[in-house]
C-alpha positions as CSV (number, residue, x, y, z in Angstrom):
1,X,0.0,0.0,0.0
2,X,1.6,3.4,-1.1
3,X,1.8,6.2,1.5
4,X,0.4,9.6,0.0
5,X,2.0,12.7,0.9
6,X,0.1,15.4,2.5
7,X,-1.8,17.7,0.0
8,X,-0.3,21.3,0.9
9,X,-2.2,24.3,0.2
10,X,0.2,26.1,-2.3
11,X,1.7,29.4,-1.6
12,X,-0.3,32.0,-3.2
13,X,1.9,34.2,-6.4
14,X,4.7,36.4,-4.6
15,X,7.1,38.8,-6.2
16,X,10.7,37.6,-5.0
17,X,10.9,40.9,-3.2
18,X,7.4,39.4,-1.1
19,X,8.8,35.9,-0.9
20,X,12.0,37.3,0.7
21,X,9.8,39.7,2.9
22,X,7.9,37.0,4.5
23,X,11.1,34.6,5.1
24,X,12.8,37.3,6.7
25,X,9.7,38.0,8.9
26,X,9.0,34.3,10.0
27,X,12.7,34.1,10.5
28,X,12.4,37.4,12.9
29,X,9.4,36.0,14.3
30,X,11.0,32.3,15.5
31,X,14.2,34.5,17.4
32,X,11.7,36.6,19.5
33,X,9.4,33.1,20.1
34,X,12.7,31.3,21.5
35,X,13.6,34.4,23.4
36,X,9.9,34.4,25.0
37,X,10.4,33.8,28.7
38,X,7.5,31.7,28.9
39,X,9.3,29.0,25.9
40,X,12.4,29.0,27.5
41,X,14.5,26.6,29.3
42,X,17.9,28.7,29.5
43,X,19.5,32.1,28.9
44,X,22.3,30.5,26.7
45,X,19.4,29.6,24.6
46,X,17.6,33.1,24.7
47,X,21.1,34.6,24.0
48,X,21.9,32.7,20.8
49,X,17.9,33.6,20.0
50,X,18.7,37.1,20.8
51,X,21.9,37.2,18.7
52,X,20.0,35.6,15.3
53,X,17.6,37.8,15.9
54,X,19.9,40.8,15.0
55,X,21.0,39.8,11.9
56,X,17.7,38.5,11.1
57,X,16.2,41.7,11.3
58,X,18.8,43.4,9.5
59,X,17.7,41.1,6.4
60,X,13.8,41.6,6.8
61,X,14.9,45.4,6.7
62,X,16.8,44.8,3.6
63,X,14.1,42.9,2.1
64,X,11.1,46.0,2.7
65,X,14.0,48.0,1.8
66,X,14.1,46.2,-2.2
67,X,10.6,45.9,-2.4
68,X,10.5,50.0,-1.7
69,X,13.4,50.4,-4.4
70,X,11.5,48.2,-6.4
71,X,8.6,50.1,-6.4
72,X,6.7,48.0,-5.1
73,X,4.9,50.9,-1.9
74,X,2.2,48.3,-0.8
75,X,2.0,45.9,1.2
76,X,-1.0,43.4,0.3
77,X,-2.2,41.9,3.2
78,X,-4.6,39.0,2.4
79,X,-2.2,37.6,-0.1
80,X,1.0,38.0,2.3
81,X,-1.8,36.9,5.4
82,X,-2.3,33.4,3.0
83,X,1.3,33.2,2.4
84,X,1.9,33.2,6.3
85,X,-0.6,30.3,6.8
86,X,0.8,28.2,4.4
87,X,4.2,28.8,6.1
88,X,2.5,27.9,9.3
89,X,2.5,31.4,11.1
90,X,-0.4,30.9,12.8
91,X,1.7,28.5,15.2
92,X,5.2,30.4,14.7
93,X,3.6,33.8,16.1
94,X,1.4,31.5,18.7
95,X,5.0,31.6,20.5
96,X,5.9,35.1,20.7
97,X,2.8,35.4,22.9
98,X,2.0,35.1,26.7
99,X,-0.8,32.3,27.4
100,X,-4.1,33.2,28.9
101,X,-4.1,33.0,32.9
102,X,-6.0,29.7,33.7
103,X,-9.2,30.0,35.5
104,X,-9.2,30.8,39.2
C-alpha cells in the first residue's frame, strides 16, 4: 500500500521581493518566540535567540528596503496573510505570545 504525501495548500503568487519579505519576517518571528520567557529553558538559549535575531532583522529590513526600491509601496495583506498560513504562522507567532491566565 503506497503512502500519499500530505496535499499542501500552495503558496499564493509572490514577487521575489514578497517571498523574501515573508522569510525574513517568520525568521524574525522564531528568534523573539525562543527568546519568550514563557518557551524558554535557558538564557544561553535566549542569548543565541537574541543574537540571530539581529542579523535577522537586518535582512527583513533589507528585504522591505528592495521591495521599496522596487517600487513595489504596498503591502497586500490577504495575499501575504495566506502566504503566512501556508508557512505555518499561525503556530510560529502563537510563540511570541503570553498564554491566557488559567481559571481561578
Amino acid at each position: 500500500m503506497a503512502v500519499e504525501s500530505p496535499e499542501f495548500a500552495p503558496l499564493p503568487a509572490l514577487t521575489r521581493a514578497e517571498g523574501e519579505f515573508i522569510d525574513r519576517y517568520l525568521q524574525v518571528l522564531d528568534q523573539v518566540g525562543r527568546i519568550n520567557p514563557v518557551h524558554g529553558a535557558d538564557t544561553y538559549g535566549a542569548l543565541r535567540a537574541a543574537q540571530a535575531l539581529v542579523s535577522y532583522s537586518v535582512a527583513l529590513r533589507e528585504a522591505l528596503a528592495l521591495m521599496h526600491e522596487r517600487g513595489e509601496s504596498r503591502i497586500h495583506a490577504a495575499t501575504l496573510t495566506r502566504a503566512l498560513r501556508v508557512l505555518d504562522g499561525e503556530r510560529r507567532s502563537g510563540r511570541v505570545t503570553v498564554p491566557p491566565a488559567p481559571p481561578s
